[in-house]
mmCIF file of the N, C-alpha and C atoms, coordinates in Angstrom:
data_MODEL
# 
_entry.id   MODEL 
# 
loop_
_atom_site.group_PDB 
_atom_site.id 
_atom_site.type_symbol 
_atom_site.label_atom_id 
_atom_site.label_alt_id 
_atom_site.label_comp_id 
_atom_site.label_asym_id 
_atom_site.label_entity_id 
_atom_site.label_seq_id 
_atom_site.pdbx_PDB_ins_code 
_atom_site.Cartn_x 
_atom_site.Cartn_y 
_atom_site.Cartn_z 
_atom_site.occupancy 
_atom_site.B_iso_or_equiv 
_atom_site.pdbx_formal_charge 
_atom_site.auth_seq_id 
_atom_site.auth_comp_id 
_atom_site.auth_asym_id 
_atom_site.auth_atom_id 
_atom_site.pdbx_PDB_model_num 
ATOM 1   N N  . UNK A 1 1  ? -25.796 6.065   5.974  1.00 0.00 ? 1  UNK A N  1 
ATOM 2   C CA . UNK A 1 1  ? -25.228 6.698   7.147  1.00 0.00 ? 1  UNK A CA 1 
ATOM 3   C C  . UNK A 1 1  ? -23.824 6.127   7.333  1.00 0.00 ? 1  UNK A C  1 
ATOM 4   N N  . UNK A 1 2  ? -22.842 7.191   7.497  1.00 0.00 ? 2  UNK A N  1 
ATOM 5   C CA . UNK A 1 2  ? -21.687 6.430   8.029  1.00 0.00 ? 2  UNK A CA 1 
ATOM 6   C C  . UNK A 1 2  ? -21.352 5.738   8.785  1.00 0.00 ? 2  UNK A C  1 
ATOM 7   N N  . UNK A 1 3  ? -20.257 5.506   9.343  1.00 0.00 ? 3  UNK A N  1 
ATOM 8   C CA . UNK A 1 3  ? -19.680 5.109   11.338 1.00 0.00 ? 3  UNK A CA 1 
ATOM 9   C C  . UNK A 1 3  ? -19.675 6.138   11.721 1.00 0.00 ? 3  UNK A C  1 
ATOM 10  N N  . UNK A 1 4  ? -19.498 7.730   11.606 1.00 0.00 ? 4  UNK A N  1 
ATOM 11  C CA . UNK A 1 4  ? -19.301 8.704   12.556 1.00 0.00 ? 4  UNK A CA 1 
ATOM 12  C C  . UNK A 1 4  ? -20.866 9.142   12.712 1.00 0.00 ? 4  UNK A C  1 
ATOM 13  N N  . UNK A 1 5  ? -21.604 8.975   11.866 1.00 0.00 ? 5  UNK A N  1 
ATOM 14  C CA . UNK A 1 5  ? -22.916 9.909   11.880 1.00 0.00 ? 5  UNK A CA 1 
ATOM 15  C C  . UNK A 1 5  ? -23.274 8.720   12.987 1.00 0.00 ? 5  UNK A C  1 
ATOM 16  N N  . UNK A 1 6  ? -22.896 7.032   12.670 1.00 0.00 ? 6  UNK A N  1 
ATOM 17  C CA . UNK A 1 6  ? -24.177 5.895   13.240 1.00 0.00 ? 6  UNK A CA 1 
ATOM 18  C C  . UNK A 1 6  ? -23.399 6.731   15.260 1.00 0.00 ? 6  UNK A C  1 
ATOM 19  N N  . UNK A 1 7  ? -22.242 6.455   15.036 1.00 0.00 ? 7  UNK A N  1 
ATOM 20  C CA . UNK A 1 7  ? -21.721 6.796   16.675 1.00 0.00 ? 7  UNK A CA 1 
ATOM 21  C C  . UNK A 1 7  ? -22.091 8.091   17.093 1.00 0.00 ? 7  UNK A C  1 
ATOM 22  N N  . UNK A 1 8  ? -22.381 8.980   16.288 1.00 0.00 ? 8  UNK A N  1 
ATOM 23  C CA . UNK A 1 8  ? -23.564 10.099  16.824 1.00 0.00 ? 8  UNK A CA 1 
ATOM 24  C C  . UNK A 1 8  ? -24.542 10.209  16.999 1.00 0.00 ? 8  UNK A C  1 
ATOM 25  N N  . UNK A 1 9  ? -25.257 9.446   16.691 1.00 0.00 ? 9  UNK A N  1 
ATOM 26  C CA . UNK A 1 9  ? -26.546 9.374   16.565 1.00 0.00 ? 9  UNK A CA 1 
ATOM 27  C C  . UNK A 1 9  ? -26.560 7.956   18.081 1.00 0.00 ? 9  UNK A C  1 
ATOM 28  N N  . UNK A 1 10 ? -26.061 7.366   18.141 1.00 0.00 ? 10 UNK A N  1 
ATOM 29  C CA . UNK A 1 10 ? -26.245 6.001   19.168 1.00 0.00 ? 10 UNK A CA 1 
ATOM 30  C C  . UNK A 1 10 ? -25.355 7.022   20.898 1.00 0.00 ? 10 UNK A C  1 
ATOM 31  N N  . UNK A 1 11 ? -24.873 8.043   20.556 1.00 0.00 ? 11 UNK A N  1 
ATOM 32  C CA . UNK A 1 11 ? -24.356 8.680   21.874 1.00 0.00 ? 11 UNK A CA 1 
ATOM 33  C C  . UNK A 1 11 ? -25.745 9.447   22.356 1.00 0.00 ? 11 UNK A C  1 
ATOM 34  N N  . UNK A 1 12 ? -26.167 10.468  20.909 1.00 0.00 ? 12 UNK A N  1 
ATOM 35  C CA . UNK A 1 12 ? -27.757 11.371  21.635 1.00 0.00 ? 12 UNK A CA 1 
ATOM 36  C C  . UNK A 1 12 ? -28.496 10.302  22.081 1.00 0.00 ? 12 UNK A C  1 
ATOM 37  N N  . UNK A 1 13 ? -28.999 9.107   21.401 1.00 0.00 ? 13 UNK A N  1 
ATOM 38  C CA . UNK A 1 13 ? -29.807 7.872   21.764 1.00 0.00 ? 13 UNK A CA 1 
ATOM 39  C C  . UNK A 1 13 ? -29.530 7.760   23.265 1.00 0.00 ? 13 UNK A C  1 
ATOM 40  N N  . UNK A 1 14 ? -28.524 7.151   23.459 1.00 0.00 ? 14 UNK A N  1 
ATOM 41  C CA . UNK A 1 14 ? -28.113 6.738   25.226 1.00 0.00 ? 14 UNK A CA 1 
ATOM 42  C C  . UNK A 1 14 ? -28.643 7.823   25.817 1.00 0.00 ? 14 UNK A C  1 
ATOM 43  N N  . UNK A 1 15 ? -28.203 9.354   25.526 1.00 0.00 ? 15 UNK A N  1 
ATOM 44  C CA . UNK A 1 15 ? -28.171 10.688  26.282 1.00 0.00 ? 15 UNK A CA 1 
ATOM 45  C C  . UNK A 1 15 ? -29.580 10.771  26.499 1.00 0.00 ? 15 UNK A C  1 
ATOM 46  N N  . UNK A 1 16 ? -30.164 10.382  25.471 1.00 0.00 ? 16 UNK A N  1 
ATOM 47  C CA . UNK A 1 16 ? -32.045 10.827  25.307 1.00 0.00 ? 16 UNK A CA 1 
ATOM 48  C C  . UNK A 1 16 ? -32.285 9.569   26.666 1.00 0.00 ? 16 UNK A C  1 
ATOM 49  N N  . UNK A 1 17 ? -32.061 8.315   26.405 1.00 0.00 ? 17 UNK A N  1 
ATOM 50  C CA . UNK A 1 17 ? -32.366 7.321   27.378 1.00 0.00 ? 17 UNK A CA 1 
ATOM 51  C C  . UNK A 1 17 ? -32.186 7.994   28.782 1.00 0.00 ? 17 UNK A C  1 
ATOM 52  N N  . UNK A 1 18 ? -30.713 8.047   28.856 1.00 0.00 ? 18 UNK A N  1 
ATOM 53  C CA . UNK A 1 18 ? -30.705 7.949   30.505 1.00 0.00 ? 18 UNK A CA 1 
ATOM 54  C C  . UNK A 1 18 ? -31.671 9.507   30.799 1.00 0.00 ? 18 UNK A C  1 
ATOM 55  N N  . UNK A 1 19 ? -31.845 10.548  30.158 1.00 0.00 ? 19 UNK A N  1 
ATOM 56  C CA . UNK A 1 19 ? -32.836 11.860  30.571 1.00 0.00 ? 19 UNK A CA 1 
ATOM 57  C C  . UNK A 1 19 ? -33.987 11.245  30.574 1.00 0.00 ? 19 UNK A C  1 
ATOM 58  N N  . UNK A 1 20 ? -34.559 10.204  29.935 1.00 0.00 ? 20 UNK A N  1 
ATOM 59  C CA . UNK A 1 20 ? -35.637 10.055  30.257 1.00 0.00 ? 20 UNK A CA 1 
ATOM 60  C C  . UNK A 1 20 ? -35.891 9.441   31.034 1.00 0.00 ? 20 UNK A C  1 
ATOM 61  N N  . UNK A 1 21 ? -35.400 7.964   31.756 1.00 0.00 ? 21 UNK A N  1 
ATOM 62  C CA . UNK A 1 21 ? -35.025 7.600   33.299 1.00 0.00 ? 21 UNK A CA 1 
ATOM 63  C C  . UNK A 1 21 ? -35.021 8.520   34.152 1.00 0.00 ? 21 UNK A C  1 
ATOM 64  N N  . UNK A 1 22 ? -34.454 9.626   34.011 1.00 0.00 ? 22 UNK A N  1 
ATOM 65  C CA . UNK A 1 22 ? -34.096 10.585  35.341 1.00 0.00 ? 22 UNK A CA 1 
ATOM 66  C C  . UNK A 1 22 ? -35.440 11.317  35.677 1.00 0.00 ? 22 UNK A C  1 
ATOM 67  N N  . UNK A 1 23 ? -35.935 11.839  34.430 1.00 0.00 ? 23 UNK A N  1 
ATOM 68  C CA . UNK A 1 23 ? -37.415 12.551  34.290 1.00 0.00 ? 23 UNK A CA 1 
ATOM 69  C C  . UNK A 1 23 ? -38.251 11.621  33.617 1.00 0.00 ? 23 UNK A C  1 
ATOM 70  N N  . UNK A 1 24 ? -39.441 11.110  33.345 1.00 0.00 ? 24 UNK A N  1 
ATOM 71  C CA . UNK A 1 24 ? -40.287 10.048  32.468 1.00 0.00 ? 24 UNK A CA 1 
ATOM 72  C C  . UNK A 1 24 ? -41.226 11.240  32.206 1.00 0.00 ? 24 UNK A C  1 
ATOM 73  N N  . UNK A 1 25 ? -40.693 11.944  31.104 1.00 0.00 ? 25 UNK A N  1 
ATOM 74  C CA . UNK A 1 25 ? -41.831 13.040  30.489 1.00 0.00 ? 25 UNK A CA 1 
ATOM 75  C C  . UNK A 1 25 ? -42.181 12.305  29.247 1.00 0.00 ? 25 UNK A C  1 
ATOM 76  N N  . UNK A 1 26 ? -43.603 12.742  28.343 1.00 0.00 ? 26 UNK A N  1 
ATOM 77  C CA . UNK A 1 26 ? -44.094 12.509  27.191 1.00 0.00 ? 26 UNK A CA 1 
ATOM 78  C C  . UNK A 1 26 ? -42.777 13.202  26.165 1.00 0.00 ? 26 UNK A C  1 
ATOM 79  N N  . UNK A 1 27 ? -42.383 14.020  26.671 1.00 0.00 ? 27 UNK A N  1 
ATOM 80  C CA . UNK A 1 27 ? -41.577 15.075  25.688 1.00 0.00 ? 27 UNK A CA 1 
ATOM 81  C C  . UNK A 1 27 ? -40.111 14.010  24.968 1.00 0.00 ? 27 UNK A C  1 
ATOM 82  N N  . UNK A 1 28 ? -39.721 13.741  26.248 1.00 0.00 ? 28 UNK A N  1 
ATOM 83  C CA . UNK A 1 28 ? -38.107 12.472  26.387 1.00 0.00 ? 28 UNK A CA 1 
ATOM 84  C C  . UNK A 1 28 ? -38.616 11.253  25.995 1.00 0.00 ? 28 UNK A C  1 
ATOM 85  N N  . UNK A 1 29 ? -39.228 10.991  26.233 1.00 0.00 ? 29 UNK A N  1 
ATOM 86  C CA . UNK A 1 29 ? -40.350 9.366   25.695 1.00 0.00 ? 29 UNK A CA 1 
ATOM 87  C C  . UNK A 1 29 ? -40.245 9.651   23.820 1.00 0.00 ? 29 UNK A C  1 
ATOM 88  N N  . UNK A 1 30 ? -41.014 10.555  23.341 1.00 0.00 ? 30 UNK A N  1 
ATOM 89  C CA . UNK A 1 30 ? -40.797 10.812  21.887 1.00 0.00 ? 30 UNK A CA 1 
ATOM 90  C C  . UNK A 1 30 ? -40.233 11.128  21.129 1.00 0.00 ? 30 UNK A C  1 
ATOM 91  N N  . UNK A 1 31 ? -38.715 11.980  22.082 1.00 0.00 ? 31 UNK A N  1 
ATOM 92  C CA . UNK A 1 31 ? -37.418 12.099  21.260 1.00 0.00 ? 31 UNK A CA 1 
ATOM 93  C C  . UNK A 1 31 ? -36.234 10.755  21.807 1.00 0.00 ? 31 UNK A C  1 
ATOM 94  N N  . UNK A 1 32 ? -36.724 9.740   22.973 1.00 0.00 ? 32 UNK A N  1 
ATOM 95  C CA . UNK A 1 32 ? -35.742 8.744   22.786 1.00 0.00 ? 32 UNK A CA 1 
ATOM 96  C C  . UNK A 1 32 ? -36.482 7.192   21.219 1.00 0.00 ? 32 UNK A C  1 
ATOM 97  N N  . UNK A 1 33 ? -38.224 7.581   21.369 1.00 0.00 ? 33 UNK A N  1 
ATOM 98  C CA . UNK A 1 33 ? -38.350 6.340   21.058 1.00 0.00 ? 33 UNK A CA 1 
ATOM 99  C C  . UNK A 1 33 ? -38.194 7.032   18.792 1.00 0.00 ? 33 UNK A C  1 
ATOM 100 N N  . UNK A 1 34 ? -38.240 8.367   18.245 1.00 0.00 ? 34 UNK A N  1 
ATOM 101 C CA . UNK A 1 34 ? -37.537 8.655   17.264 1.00 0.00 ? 34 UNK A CA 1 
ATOM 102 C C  . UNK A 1 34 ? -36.018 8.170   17.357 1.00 0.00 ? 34 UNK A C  1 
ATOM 103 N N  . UNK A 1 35 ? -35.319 8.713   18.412 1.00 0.00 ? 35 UNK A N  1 
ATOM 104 C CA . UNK A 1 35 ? -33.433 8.400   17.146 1.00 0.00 ? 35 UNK A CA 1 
ATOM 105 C C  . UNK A 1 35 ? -33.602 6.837   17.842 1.00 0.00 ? 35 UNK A C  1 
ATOM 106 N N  . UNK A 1 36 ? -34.236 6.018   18.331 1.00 0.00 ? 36 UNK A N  1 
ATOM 107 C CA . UNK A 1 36 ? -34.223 4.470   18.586 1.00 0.00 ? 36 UNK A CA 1 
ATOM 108 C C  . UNK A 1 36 ? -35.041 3.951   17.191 1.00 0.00 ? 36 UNK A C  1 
ATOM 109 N N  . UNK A 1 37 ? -35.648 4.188   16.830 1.00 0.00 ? 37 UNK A N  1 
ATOM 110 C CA . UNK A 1 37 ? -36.298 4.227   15.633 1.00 0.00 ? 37 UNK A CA 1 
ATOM 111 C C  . UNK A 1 37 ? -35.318 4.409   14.128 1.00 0.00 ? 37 UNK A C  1 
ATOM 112 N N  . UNK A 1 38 ? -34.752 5.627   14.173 1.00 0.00 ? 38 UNK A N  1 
ATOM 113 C CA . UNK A 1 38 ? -33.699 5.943   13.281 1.00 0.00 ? 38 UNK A CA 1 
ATOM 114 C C  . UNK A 1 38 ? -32.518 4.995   13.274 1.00 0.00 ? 38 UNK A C  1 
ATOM 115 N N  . UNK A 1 39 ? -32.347 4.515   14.550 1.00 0.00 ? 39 UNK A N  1 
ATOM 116 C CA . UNK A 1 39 ? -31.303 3.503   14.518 1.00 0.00 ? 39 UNK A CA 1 
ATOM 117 C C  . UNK A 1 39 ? -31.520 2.130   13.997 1.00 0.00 ? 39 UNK A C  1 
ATOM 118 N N  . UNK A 1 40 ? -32.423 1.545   14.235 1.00 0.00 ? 40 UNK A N  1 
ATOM 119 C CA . UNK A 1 40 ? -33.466 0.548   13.882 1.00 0.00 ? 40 UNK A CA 1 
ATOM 120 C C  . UNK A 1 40 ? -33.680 0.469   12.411 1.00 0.00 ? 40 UNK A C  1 
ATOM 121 N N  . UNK A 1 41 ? -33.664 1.574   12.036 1.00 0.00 ? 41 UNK A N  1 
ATOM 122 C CA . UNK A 1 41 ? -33.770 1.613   10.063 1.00 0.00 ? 41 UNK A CA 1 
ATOM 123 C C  . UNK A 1 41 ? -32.300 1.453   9.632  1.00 0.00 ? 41 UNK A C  1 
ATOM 124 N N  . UNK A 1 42 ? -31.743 1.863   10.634 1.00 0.00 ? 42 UNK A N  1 
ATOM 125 C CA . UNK A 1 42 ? -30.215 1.920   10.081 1.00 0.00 ? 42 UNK A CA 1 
ATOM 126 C C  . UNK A 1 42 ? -29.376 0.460   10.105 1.00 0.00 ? 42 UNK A C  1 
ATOM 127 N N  . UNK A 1 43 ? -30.448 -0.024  10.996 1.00 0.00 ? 43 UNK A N  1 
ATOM 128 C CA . UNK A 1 43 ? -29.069 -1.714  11.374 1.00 0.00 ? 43 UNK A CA 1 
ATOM 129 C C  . UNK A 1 43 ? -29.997 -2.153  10.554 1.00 0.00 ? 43 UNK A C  1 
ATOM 130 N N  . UNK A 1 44 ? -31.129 -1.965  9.885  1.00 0.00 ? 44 UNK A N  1 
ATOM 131 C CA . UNK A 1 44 ? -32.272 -3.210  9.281  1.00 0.00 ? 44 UNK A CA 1 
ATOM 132 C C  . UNK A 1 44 ? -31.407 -2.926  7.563  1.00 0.00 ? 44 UNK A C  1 
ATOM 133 N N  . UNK A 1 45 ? -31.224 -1.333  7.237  1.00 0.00 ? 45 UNK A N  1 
ATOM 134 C CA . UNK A 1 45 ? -30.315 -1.176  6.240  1.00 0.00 ? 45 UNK A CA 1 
ATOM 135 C C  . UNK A 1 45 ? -28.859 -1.687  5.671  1.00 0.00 ? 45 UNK A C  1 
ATOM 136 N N  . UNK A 1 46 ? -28.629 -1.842  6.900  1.00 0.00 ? 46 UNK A N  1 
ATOM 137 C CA . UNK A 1 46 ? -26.899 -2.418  6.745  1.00 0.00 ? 46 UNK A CA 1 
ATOM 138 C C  . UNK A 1 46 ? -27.145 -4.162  7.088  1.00 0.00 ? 46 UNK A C  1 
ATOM 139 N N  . UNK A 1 47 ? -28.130 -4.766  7.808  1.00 0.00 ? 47 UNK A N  1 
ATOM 140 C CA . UNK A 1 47 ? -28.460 -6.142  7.463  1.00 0.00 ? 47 UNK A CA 1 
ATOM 141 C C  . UNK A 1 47 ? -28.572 -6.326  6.382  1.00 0.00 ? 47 UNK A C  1 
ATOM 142 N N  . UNK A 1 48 ? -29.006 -5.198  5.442  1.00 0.00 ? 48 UNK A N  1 
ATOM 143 C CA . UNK A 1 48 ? -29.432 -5.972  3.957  1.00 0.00 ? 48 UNK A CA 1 
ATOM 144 C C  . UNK A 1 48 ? -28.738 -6.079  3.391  1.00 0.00 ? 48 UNK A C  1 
ATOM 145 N N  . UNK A 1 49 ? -27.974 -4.996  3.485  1.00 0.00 ? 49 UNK A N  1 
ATOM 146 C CA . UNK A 1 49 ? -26.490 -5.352  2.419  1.00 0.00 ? 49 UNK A CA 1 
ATOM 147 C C  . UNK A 1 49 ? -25.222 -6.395  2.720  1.00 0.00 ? 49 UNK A C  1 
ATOM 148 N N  . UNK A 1 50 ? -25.292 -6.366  4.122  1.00 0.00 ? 50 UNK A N  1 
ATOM 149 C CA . UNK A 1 50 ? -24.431 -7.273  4.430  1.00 0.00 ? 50 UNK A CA 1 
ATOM 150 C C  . UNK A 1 50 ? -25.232 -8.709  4.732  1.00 0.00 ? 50 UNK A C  1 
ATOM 151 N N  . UNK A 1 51 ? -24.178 -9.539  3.742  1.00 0.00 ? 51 UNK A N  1 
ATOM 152 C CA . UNK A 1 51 ? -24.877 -11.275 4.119  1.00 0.00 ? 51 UNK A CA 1 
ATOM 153 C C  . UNK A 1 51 ? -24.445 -11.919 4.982  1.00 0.00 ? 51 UNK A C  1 
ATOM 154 N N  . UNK A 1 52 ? -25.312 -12.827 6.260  1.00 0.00 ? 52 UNK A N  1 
ATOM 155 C CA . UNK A 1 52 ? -24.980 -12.753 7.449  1.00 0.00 ? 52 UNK A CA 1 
ATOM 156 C C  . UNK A 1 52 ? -23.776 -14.094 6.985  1.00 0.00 ? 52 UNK A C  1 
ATOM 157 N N  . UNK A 1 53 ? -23.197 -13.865 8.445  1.00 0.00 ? 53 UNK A N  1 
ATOM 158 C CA . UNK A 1 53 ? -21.752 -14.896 8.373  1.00 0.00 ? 53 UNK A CA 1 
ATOM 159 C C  . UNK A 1 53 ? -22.243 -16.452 7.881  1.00 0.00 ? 53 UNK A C  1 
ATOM 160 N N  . UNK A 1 54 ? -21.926 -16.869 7.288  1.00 0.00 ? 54 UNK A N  1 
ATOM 161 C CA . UNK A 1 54 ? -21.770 -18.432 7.226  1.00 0.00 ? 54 UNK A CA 1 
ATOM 162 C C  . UNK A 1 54 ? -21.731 -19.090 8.736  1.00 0.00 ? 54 UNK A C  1 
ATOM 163 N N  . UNK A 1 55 ? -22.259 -20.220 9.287  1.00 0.00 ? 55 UNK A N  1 
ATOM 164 C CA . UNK A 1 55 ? -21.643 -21.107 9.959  1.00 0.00 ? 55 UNK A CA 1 
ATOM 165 C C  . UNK A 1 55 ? -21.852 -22.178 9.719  1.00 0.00 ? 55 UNK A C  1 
ATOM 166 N N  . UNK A 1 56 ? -20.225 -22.779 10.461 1.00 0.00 ? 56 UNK A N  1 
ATOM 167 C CA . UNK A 1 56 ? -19.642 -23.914 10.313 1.00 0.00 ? 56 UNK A CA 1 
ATOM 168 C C  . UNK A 1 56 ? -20.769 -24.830 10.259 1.00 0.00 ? 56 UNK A C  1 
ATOM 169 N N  . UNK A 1 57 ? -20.372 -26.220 9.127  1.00 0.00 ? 57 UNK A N  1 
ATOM 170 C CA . UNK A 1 57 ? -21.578 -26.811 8.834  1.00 0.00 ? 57 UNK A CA 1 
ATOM 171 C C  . UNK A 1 57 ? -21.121 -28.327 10.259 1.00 0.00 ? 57 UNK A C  1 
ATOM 172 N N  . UNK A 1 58 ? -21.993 -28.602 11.065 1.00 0.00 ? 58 UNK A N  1 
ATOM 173 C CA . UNK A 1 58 ? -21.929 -29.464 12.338 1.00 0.00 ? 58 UNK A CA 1 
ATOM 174 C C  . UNK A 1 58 ? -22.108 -30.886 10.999 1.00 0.00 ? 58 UNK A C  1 
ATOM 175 N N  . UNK A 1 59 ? -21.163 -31.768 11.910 1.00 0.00 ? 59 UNK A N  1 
ATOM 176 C CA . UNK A 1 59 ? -21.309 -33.316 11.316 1.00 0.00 ? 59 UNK A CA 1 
ATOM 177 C C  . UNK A 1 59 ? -22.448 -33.961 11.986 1.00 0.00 ? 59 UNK A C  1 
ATOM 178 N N  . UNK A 1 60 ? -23.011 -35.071 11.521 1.00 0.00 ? 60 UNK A N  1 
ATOM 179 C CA . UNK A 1 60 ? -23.825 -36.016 12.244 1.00 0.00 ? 60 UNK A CA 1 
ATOM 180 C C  . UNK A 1 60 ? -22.417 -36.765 13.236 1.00 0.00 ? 60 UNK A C  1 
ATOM 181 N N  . UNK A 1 61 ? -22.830 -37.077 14.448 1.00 0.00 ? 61 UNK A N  1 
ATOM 182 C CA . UNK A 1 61 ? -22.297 -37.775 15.576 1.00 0.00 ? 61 UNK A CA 1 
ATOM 183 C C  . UNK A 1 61 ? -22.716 -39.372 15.479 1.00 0.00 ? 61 UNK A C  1 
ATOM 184 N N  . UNK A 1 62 ? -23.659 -39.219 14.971 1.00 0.00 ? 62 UNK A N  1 
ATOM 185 C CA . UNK A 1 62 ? -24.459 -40.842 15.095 1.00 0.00 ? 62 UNK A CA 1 
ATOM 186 C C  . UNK A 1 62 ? -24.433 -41.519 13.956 1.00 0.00 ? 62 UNK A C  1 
ATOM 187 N N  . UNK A 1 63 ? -24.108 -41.251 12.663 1.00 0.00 ? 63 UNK A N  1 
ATOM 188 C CA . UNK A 1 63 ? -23.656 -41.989 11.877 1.00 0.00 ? 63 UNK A CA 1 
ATOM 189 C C  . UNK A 1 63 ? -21.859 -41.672 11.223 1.00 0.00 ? 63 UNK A C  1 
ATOM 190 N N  . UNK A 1 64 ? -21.977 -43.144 10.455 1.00 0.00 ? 64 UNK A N  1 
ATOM 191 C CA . UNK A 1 64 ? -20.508 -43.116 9.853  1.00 0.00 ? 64 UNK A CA 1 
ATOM 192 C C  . UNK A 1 64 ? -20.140 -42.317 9.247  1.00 0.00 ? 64 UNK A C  1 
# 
């Protein structure tokens, strides 16, 4: 998935959210908790390929 498809897909997401807040139907419940789902495969996809940042390695304080 690209950046334009992921920022389309994460705008219907919000849109599906806040409709289903406003109304709490079975109908909005199963089309927000699909593209939350779709998104979820998508960041678990791009975790894999990308290797997480390095961090800075901390010194011991208490010895020399």
């Amino acid at each position: 998935m690209d950046a334009k498809t992921l920022f389309t897909k994460v705008v219907q997401m919000r849109k599906a959210q806040k409709e289903y807040f406003k109304c709490r139907t079975q109908a909005n419940l199963r089309i927000c908790k699909a593209l939350e789902a779709e998104i979820d495969r998508e960041i678990e996809r791009v975790n894999s390929i990308i290797p997480p940042p390095k961090q800075p390695e901390q010194k011991n304080l208490f010895t020399d």
